[in-house]
Backbone as CSV, one residue per row, in Angstrom:
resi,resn,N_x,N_y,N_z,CA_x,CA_y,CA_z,C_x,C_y,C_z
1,UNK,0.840,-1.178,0.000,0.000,0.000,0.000,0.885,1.241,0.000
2,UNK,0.294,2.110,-0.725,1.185,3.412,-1.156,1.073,4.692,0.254
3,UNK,1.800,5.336,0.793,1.968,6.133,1.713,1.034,7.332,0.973
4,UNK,0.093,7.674,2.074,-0.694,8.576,2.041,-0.613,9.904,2.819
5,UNK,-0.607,10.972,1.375,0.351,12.502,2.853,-0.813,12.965,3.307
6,UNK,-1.276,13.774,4.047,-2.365,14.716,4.498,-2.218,15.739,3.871
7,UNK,-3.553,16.371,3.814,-3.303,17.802,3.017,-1.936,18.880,4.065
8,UNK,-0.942,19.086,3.286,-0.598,20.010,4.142,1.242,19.751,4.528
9,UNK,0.970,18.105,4.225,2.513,17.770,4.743,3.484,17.244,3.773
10,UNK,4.282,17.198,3.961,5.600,16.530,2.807,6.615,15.792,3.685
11,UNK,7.408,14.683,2.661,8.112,14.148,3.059,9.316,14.479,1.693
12,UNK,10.684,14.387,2.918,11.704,15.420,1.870,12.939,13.876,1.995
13,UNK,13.977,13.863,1.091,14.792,13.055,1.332,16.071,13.785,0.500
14,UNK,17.340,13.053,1.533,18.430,13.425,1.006,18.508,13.095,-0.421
15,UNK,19.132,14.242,-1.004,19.540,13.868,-2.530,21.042,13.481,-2.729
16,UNK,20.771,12.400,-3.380,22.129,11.335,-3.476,22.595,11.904,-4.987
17,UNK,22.336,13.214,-5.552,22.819,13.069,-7.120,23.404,14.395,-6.482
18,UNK,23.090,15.078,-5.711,23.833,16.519,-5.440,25.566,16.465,-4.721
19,UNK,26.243,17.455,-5.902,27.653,17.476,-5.685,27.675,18.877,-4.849
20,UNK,29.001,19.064,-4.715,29.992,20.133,-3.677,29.590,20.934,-4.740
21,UNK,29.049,22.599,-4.529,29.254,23.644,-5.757,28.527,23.067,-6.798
22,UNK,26.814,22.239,-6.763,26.603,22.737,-7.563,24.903,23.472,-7.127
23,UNK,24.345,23.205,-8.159,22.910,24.112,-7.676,21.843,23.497,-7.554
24,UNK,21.857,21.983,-7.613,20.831,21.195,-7.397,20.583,21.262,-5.745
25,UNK,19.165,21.024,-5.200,18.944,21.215,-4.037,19.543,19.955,-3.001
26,UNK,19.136,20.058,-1.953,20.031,19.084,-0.914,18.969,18.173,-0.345
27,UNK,17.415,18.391,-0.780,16.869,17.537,-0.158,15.619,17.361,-1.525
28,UNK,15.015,15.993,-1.698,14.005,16.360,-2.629,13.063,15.475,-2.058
29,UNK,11.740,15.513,-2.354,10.559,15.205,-2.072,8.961,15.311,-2.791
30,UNK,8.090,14.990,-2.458,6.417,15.304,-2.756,5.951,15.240,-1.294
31,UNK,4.995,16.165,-1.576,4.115,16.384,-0.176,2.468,16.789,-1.493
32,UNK,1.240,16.976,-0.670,0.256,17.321,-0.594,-0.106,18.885,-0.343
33,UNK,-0.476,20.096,-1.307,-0.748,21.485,-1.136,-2.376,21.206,-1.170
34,UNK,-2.936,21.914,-0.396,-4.715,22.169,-0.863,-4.923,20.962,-1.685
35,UNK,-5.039,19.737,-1.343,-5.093,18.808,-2.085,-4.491,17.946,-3.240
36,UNK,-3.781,19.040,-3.964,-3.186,18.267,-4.968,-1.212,18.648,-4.048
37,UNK,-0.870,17.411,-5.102,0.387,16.465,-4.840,1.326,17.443,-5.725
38,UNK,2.285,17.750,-5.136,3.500,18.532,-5.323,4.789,18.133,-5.153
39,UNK,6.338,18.587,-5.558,7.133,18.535,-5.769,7.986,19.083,-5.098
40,UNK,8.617,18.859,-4.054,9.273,19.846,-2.806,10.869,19.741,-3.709
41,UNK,11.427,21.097,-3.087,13.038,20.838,-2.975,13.608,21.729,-2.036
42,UNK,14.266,21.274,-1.172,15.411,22.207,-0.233,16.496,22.276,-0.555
43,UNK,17.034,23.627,-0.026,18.569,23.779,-0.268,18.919,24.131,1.170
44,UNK,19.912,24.192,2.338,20.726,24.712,2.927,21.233,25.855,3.003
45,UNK,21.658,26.786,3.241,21.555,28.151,3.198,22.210,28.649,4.211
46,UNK,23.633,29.690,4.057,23.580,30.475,4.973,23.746,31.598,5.133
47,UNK,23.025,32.897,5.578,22.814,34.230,5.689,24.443,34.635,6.040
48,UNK,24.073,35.739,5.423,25.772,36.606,5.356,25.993,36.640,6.886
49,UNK,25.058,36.738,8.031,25.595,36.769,9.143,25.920,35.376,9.835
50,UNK,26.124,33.895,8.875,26.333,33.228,9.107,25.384,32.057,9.764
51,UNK,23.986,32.284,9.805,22.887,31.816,10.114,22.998,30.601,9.388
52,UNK,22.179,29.292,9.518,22.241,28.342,8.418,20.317,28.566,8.081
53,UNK,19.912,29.012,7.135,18.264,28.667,6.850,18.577,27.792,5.876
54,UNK,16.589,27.328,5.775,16.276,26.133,4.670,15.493,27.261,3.532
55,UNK,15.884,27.054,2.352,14.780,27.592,1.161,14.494,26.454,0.321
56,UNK,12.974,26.657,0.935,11.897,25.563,-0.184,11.220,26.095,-1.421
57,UNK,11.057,25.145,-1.996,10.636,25.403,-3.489,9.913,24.767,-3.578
58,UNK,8.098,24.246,-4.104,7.044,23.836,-4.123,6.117,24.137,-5.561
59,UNK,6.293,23.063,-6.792,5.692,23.249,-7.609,4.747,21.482,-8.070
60,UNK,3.861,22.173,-9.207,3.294,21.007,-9.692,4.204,19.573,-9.991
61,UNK,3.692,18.078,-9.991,5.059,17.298,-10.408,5.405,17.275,-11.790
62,UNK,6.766,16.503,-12.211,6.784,16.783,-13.484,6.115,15.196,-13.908
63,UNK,5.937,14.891,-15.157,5.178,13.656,-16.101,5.756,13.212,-15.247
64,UNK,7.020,12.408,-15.213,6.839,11.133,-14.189,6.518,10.491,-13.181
65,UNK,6.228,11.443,-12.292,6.023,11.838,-10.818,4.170,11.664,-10.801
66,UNK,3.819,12.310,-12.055,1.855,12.399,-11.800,1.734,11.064,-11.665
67,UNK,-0.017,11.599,-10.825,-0.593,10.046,-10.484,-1.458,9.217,-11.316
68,UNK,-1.201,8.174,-11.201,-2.550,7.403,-12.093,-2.683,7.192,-11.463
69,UNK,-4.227,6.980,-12.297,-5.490,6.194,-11.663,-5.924,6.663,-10.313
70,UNK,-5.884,7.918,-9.997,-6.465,8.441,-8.564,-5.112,8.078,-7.433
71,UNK,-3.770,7.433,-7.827,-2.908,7.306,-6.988,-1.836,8.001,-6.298
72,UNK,-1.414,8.107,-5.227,-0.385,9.502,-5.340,1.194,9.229,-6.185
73,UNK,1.181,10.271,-6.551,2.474,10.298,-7.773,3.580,10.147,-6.833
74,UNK,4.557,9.000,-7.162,5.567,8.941,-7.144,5.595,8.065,-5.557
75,UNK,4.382,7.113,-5.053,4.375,6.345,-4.296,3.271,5.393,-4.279
């Protein structure tokens, strides 16, 4: 049985294709927005005063990722 998100939440995972210096994000995922199924990505981040933040990015999935048949994409 396929993991079911709630409206609202995501699940993120380390990305195993991201190198030192480059611009792919550090974490990737799908979560659930207002119902429909989305495409998370984090990066790591740190503010000139040396802070570490997270910046997320949240769009529709791409073709491979959509769901059939009423299923969630990409589980």
């Amino acid at each position: 049985m396929a993991y079911e998100h709630d409206d609202g939440t995501a699940s993120l995972f380390q990305n195993d294709y991201k190198e030192d210096g480059d611009k792919r994000p550090d974490y990737t995922g799908k979560g659930k927005v207002e119902g429909d199924m989305k495409e998370f990505a984090l990066w790591k981040r740190e503010t000139k005063s040396g802070t570490t933040m997270l910046f997320v990015k949240w769009g529709d999935p791409r073709d491979k990722f959509k769901a059939e048949k009423g299923e969630q994409a990409g589980f």
